[in-house]
KEROGU-478000 format. One record per residue (C-alpha): chain; x, y, z; residue in one letter. Coordinates in steps of 0.2 Angstrom, whole numbers. Each point is the difference from the previous one (the first is absolute). Layout:
% KEROGU-478000
[rec "A" [X Y Z] "A"],
...
***
This chain:
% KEROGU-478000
[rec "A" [394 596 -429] "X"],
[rec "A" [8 -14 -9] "X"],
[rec "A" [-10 -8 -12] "X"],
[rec "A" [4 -19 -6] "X"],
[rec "A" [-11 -7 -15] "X"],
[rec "A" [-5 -17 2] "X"],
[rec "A" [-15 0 -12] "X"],
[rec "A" [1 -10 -18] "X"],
[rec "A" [-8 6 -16] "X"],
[rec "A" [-2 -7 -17] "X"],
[rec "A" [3 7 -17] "X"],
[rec "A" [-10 -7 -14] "X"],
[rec "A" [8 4 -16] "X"],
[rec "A" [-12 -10 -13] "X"],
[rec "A" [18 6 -10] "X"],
[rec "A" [0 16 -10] "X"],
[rec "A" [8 -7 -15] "X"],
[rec "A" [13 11 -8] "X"],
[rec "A" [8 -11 -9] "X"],
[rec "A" [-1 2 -18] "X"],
[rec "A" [-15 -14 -9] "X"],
[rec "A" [-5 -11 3] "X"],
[rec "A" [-1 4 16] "X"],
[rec "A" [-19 5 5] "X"],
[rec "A" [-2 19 6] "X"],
[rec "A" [-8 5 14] "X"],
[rec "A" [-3 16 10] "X"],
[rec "A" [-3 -7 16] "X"],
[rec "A" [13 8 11] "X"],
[rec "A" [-1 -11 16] "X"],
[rec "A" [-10 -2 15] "X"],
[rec "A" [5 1 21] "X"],
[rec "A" [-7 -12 11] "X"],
[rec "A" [5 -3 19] "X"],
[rec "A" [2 -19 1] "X"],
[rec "A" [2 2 18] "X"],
[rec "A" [0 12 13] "X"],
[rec "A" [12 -5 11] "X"],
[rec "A" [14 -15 -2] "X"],
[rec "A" [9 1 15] "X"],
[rec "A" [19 5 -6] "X"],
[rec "A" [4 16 -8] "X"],
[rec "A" [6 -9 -18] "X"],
[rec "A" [18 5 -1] "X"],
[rec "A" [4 -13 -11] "X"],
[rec "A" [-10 -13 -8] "X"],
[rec "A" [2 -16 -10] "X"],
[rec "A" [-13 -10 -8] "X"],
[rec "A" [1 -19 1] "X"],
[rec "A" [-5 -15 -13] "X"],
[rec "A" [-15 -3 11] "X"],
[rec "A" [-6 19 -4] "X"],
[rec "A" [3 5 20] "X"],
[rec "A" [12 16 0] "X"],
[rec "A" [12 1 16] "X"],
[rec "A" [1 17 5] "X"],
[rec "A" [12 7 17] "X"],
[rec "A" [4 16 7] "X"],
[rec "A" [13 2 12] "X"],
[rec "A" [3 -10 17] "X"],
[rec "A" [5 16 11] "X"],
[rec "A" [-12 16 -2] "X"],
[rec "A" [-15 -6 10] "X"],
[rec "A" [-14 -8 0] "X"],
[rec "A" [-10 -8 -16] "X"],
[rec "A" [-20 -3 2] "X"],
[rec "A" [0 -18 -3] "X"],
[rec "A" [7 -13 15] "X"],
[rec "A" [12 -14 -1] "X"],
[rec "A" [-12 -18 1] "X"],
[rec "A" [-3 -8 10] "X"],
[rec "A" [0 12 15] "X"],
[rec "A" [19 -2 8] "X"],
[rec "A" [9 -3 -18] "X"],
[rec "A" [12 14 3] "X"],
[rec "A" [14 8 -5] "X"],
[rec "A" [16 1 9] "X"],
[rec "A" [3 18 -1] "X"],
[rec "A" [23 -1 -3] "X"],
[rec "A" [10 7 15] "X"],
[rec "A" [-17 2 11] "X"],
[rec "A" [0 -15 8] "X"],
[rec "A" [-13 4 12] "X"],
[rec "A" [-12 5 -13] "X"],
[rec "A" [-11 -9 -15] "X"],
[rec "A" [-7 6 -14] "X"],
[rec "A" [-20 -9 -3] "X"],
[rec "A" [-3 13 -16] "X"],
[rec "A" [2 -8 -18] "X"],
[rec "A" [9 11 -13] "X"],
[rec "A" [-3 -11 -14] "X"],
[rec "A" [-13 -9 -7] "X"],
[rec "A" [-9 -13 -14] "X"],
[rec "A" [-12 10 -9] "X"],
[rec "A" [-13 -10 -10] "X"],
[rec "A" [-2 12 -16] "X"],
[rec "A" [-17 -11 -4] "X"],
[rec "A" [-8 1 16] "X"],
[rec "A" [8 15 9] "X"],
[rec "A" [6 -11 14] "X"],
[rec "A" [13 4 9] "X"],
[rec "A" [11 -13 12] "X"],
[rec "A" [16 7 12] "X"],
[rec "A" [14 -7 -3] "X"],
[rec "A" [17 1 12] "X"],
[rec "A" [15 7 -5] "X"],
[rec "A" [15 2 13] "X"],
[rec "A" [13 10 -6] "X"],
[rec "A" [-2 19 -7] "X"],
[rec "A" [-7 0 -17] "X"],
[rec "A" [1 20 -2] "X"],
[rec "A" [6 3 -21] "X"],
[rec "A" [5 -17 -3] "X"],
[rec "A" [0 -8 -17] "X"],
[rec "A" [-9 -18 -4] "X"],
[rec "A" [-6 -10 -14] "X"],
[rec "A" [-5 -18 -7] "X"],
[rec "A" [8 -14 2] "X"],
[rec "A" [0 -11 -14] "X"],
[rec "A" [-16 -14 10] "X"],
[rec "A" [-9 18 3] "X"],
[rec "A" [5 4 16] "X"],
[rec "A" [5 18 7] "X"],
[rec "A" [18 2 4] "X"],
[rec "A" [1 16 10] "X"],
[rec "A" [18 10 2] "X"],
[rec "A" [8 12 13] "X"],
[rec "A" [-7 14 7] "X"],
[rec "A" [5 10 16] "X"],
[rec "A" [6 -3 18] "X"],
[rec "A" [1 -19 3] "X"],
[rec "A" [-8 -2 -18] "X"],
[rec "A" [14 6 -10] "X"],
[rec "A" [9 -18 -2] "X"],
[rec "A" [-17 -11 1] "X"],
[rec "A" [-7 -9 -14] "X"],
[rec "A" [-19 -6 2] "X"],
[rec "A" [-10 -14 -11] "X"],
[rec "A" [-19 0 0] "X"],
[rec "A" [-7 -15 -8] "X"],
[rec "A" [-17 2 -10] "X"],
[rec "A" [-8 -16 10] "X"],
[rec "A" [-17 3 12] "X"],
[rec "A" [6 6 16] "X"],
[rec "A" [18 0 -5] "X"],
[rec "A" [9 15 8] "X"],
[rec "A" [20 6 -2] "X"],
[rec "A" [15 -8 5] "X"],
[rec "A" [14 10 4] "X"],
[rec "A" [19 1 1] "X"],
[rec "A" [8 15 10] "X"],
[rec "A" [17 6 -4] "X"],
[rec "A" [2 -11 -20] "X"],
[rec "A" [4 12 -10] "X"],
[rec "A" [19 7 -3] "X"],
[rec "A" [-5 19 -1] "X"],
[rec "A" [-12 10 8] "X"],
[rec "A" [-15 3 -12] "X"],
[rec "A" [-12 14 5] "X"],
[rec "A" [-7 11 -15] "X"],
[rec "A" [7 -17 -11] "X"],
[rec "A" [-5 -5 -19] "X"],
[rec "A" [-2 -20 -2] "X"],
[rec "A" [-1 -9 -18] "X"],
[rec "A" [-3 -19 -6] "X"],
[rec "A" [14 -6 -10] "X"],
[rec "A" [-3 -13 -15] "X"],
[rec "A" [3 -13 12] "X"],
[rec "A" [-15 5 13] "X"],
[rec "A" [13 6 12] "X"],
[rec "A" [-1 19 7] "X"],
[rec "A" [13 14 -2] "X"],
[rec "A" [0 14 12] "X"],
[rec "A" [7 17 -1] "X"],
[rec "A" [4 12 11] "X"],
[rec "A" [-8 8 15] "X"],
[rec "A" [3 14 11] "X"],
[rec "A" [19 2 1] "X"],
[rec "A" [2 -17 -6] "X"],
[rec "A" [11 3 -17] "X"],
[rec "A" [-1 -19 -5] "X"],
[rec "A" [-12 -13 -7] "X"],
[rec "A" [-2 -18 4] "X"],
[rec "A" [-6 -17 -7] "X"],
[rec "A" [-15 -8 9] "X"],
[rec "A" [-8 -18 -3] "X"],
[rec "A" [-15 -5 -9] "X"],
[rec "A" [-9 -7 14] "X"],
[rec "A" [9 -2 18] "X"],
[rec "A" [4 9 15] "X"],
[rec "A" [19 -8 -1] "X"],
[rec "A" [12 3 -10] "X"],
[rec "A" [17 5 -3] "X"],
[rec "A" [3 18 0] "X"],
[rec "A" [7 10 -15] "X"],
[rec "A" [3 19 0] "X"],
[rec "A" [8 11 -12] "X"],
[rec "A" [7 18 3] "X"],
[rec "A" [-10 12 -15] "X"],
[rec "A" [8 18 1] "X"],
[rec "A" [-12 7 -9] "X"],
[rec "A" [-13 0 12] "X"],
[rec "A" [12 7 12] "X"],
[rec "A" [4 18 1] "X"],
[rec "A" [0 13 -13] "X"],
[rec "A" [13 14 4] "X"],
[rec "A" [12 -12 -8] "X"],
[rec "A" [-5 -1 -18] "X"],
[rec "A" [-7 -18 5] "X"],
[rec "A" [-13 -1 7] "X"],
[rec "A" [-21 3 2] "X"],
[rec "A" [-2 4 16] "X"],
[rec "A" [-1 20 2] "X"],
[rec "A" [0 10 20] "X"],
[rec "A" [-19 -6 -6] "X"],
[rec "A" [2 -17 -2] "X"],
[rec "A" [-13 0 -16] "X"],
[rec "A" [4 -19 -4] "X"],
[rec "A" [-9 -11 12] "X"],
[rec "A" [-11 -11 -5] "X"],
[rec "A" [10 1 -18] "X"],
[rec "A" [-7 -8 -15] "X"],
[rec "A" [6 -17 -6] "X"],
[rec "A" [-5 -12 -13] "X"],
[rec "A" [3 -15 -9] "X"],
[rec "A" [3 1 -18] "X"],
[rec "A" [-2 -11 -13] "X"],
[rec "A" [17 -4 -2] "X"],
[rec "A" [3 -5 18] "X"],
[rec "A" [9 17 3] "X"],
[rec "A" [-7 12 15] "X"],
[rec "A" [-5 16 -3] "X"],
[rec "A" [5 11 15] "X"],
[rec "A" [-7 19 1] "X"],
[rec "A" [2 11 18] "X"],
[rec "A" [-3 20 -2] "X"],
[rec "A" [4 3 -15] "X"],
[rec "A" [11 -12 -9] "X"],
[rec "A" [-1 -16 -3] "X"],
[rec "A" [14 -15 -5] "X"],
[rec "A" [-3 -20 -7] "X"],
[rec "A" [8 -12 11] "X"],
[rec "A" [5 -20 -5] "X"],
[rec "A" [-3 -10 14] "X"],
[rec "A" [8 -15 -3] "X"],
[rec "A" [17 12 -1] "X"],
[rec "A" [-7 12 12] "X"],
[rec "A" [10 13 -10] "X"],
[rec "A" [-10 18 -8] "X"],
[rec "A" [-2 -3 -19] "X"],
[rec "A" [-2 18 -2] "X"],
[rec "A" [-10 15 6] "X"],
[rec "A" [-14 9 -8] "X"],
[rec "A" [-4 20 -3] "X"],
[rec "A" [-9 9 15] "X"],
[rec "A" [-15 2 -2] "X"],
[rec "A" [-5 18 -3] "X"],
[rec "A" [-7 11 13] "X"],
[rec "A" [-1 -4 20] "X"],
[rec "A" [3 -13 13] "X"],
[rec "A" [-14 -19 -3] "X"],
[rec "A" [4 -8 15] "X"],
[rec "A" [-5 1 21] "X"],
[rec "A" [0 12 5] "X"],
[rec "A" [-4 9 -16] "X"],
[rec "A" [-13 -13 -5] "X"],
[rec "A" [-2 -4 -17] "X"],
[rec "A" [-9 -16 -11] "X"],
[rec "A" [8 -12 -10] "X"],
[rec "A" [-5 -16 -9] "X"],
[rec "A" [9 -10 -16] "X"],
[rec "A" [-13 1 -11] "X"],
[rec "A" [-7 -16 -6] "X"],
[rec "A" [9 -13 -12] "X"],
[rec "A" [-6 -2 -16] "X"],
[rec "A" [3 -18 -4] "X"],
[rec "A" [-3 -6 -21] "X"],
[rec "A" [-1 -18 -7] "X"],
[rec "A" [13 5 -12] "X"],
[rec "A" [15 1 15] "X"],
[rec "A" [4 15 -1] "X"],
[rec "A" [11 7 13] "X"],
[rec "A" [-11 6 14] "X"],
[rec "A" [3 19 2] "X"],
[rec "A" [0 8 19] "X"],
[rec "A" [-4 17 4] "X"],
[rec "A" [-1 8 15] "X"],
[rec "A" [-11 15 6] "X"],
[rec "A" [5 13 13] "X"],
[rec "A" [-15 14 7] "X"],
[rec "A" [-1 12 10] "X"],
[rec "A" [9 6 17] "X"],
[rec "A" [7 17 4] "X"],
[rec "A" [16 10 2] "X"],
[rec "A" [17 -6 6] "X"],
[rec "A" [-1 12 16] "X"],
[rec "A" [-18 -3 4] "X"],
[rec "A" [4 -8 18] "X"],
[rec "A" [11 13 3] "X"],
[rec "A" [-14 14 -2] "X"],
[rec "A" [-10 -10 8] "X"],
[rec "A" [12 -1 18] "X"],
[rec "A" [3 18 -2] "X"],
[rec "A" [-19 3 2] "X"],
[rec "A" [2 11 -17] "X"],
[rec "A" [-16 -9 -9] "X"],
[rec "A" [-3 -15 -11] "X"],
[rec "A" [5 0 -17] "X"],
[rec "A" [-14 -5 -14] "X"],
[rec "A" [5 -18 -5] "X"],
[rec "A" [4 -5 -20] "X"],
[rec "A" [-10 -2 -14] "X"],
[rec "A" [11 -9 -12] "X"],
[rec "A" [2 -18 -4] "X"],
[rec "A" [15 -7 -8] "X"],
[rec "A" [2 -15 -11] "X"],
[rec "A" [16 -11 -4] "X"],
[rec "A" [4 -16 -8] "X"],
[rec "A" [16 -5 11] "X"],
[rec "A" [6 -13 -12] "X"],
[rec "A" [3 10 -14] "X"],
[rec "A" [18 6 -1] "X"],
[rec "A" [-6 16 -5] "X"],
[rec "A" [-14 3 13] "X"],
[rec "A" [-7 16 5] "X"],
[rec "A" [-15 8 9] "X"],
[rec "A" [-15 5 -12] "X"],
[rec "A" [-7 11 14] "X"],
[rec "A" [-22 4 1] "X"],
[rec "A" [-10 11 11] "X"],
[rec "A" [-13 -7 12] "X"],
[rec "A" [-18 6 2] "X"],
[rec "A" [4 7 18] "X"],
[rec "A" [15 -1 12] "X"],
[rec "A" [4 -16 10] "X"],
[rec "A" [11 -5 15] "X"],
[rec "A" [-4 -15 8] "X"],
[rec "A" [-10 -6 -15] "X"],
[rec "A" [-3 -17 -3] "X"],
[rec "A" [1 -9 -18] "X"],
[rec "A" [-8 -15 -3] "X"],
[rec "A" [0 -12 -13] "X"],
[rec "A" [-17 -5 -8] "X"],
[rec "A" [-8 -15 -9] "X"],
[rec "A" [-1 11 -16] "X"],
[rec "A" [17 3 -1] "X"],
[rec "A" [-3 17 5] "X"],
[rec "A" [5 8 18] "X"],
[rec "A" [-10 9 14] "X"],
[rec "A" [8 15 8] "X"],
[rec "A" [-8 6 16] "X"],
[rec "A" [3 4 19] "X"],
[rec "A" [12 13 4] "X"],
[rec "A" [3 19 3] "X"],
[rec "A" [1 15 -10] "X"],
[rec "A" [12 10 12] "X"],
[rec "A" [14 -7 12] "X"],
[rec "A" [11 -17 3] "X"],
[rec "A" [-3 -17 8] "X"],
[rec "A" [0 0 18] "X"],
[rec "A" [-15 2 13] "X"],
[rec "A" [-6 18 -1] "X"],
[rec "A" [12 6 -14] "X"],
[rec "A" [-13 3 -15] "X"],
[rec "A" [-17 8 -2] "X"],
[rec "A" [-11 3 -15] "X"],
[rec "A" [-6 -18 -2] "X"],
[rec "A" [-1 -7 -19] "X"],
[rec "A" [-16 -8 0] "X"],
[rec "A" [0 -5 -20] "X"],
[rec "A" [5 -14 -5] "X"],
[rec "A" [6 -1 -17] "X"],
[rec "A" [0 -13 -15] "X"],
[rec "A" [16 -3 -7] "X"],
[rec "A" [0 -6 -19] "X"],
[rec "A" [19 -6 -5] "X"],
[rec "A" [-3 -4 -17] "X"],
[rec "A" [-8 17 -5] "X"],
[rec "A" [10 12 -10] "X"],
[rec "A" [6 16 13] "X"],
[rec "A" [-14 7 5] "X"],
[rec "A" [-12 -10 1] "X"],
[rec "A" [4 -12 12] "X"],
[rec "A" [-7 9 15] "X"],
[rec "A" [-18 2 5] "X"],
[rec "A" [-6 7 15] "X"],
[rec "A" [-13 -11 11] "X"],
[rec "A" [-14 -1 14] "X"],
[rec "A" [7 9 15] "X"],
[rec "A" [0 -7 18] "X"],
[rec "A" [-5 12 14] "X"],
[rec "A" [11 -12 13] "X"],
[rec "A" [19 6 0] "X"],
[rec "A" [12 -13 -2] "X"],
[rec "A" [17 8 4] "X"],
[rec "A" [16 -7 11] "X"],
[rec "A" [0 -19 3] "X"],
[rec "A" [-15 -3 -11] "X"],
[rec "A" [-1 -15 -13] "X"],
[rec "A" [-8 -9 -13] "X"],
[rec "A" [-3 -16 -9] "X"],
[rec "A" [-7 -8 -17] "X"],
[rec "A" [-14 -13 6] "X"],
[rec "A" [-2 -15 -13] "X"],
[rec "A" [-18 7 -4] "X"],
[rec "A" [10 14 -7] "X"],
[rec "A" [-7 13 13] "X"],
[rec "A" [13 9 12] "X"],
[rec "A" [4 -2 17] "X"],
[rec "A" [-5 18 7] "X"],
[rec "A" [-13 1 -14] "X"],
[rec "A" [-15 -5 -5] "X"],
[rec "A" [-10 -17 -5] "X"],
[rec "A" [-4 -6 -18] "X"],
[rec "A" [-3 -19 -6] "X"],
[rec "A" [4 4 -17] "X"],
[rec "A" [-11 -18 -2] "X"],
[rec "A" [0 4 -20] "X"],
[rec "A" [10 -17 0] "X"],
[rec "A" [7 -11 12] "X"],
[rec "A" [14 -12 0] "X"],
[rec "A" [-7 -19 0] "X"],
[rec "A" [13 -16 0] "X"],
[rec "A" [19 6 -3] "X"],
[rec "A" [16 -5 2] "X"],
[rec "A" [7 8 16] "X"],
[rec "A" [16 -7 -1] "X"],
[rec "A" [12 9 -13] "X"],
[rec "A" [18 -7 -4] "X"],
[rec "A" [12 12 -8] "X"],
[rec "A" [-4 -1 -19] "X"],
[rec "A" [-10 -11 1] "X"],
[rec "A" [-22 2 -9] "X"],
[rec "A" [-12 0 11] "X"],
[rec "A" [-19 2 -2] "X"],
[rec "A" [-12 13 7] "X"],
[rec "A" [-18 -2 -1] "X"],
[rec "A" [-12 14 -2] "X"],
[rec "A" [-20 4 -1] "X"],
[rec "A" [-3 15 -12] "X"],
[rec "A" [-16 6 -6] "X"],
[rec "A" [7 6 -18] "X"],
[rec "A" [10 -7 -12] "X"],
[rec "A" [19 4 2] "X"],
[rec "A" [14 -5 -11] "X"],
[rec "A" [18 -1 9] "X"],
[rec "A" [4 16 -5] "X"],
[rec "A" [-12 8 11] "X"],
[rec "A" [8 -10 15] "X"],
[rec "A" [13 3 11] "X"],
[rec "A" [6 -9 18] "X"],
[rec "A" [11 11 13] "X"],
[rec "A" [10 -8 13] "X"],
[rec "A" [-1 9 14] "X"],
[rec "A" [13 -2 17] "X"],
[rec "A" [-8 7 13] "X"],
[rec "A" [11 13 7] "X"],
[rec "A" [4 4 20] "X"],
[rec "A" [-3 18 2] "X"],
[rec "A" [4 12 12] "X"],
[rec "A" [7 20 0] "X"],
[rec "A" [-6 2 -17] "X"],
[rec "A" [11 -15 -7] "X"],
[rec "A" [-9 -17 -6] "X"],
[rec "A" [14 -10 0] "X"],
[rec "A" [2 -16 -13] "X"],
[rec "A" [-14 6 -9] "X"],
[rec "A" [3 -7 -16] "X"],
[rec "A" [-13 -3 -16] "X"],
[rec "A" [1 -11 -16] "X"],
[rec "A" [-9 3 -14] "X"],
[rec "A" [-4 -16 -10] "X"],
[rec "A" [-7 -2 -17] "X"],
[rec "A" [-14 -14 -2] "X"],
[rec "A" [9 -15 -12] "X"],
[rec "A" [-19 -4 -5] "X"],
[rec "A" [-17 2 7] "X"],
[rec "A" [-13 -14 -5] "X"],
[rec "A" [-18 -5 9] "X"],
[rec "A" [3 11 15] "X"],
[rec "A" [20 -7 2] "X"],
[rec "A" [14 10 -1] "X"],
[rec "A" [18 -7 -2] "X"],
[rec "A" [16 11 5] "X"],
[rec "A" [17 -1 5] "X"],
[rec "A" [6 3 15] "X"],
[rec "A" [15 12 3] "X"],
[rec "A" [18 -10 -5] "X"],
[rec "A" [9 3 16] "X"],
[rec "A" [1 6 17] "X"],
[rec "A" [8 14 -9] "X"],
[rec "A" [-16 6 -6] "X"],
[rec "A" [-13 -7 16] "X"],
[rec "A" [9 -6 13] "X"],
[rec "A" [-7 -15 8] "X"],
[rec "A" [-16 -2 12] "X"],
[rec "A" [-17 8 -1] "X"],
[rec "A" [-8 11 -13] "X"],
[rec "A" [-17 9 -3] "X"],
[rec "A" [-5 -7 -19] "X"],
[rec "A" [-12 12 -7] "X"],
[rec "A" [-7 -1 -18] "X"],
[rec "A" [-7 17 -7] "X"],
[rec "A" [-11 2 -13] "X"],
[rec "A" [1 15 -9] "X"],
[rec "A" [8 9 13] "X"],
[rec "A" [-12 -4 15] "X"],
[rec "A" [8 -14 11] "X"],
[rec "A" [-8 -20 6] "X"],
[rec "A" [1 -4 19] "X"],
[rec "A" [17 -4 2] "X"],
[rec "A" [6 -19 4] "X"],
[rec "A" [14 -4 10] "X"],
[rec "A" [11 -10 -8] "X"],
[rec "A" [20 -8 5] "X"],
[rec "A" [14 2 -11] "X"],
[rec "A" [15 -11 2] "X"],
[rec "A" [14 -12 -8] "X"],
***
């Protein structure tokens, strides 16, 4: 019997601070509440928008959703069936306030496509499979707005591909199933001049070149932008920093110790929040890497010769150092198919996964139901602690999201209503102040204040892509007002929407949206 999850939970993390002090500490470990039973769509991937409505889509091809196209006779054309329509809606607009959910049509095959926002806040969904591997898609976040689409845009076929927002609000995408190349998308449009550009390294392996083994094990690799406009690239087990404006490979990093991190060996990934001063100094990036499984897991797998247990280690590098390396860690539990989520506190949630197998329908067993709290900033370890378990699996094509309330998508509810934000400037220009007003019911000084920029991330297969996270110290705080900076560059926060949160001792405010721009 195949079983598809369509039901939504909150996870409540009123934070377990494990940052040094000031942060306030707290034993509370979490608490599971289903939001809603049943939203419609199995959430392959999701996105959530500026109006605080995440988009969440599953394939176009394998069946039936339990939620109807609106009005009755909106359907589908199902691709080379002419004779047949499709009525059944595999995405929809989820409310995350109200637990309302609203169809939405999409035409071409979605199936492990990449996405994310547009620098007005609209979803900008890539690829996927079938007649879906060239389309790109835009969903405005209007009332009753739904996607427009483009069929056949893209250069390359992207199924299993990584996108990234430049500095100019533009999108990067790499790869994808067989598709050794990466090309340049624009900021906000469904036309545009194609450009595509051969990578070897994503290409095949048996030469010395290249990532992808008889496995694959580098879909879906892992891409970010870092803070001096350069692109960190890692598929498998390797990793190389790219110039874009020369699209030339400045140089390739150590592998990473241990197994195969990407589909279908499975593994997390996030660069880890950037820490901003007043002084100017230069804004260090690393990037963190857990989880996953051997190199020949797949094969195993075919063979019908068992699953292999996943990793436990995490690795972390700063790519722009000339001398980087891979200080390595060991996880509480094993993970593949994990996801890692940045949180307001600067801190990261690790959860969903399995303890045993690969990425890929039926492939793993032993679900891990506990999520885990990830401290950066603590000395080695420290930084992991364990927290309340779920008794739902979340296992192939599961997801997540960081709501603006702080809670997660998939977890629980909390207000956190300890302070709320009031008048504040929601409109940032790159170095420029800007002023955040607060209601606290203690006395604080600025050094018990921080704000985190978070960019919501798309996330699919274990991989939140343009997740990204700023740390920003507090200029002054006065009568309830805080003043900051806002991040220099699109270097450091590429332009369009952001979740602003100001945490007090290490337990976050609702989070505002706010737009960063020129």
């Amino acid at each position: 019997m195949a079983i598809s999850l369509k039901s939504l939970l909150f996870l409540s993390l009123l934070f377990v601070s494990g940052s040094a002090a000031p942060d306030f500490q707290t034993n509370y470990l979490g608490e599971w509440k289903i939001h809603n039973p049943n939203a419609g769509v199995e959430a392959m991937h999701i996105q959530l928008l500026p109006n605080n409505k995440a988009i969440m889509f599953d394939s176009t091809n394998l069946g039936p959703s339990s939620i109807q196209l609106q009005p009755p006779g909106n359907c589908r054309p199902i691709p080379d069936r002419p004779d047949l329509v499709d009525c059944w809606a595999h995405a929809v607009e989820y409310d995350v306030e109200t637990a309302k959910v609203r169809p939405l049509k999409v035409l071409s095959n979605t199936w492990c496509s990449a996405g994310g926002l547009t620098i007005d806040g609209s979803l900008m969904s890539v690829g996927g499979n079938d007649e879906g591997n060239r389309s790109i898609r835009i969903l405005k976040p209007c009332p009753g707005c739904d996607f427009e689409e483009r069929i056949n845009a893209l250069a390359g076929a992207r199924w299993y591909s990584s996108q990234e927002k430049l500095e100019d609000g533009s999108f990067i995408i790499f790869g994808g199933r067989r598709e050794f190349t990466y090309e340049y998308l624009p900021i906000n449009s469904l036309t545009f001049t194609r450009r595509r550009v051969n990578l070897p390294f994503l290409g095949p392996s048996f030469d010395g070149v290249g990532t992808t083994d008889i496995q694959e094990n580098n879909l879906y690799p892992f891409v970010h932008l870092l803070p001096d406009g350069t692109i960190f690239l890692f598929a498998n087990r390797r990793s190389i920093i790219i110039d874009t404006k020369t699209d030339t490979i400045v140089r390739e990093l150590p592998r990473i110790p241990g197994g195969a991190r990407n589909q279908p060996a499975t593994g997390m990934n996030a660069l880890l929040p950037l820490k901003i001063s007043n002084d100017g100094a230069p804004v260090q990036a690393e990037v963190i890497v857990c989880g996953g499984t051997k190199p020949d897991a797949a094969d195993t797998v075919a063979a019908g010769k068992g699953l292999w247990p996943a990793l436990t280690d995490c690795g972390r590098i700063f790519p722009m150092n000339p001398d980087a390396n891979w200080a390595m860690e060991i996880m509480p539990s094993r993970r593949v198919m994990g996801d890692f989520l940045l949180l307001p506190t600067a801190q990261a949630l690790i959860l969903n996964g399995a303890m045993e197998g690969i990425s890929g329908w039926y492939n793993a067993r032993s679900p891990n139901y506990t999520p885990v709290l990830y401290s950066p900033d603590l000395p080695p370890k420290h930084r992991f602690q364990s927290l309340t378990p779920t008794d739902i699996a979340r296992m192939y094509h599961s997801s997540s999201a960081v709501l603006a309330d702080g809670t997660v998508l998939v977890a629980g509810s909390n207000s956190n209503r300890k302070y709320v934000f009031s008048t504040s400037d929601k409109i940032l220009s790159y170095g420029g102040q800007f002023r955040v007003e607060i209601h606290l019911e203690e006395a604080a000084g600025a050094e018990d204040l921080k704000l985190t920029l978070l960019h919501p991330p798309f996330t699919t297969h274990g991989y939140s892509q343009s997740q990204r996270m700023l740390v920003l110290e507090p200029v002054s705080y006065v009568n309830g007002v805080i003043t900051a900076v806002a991040p220099a560059s699109g270097k450091l926060a590429p332009p369009g929407y952001f979740i602003l949160y100001v945490v007090h001792r290490g337990v976050p405010s609702r989070g505002m949206w706010v737009q960063i721009h020129e």
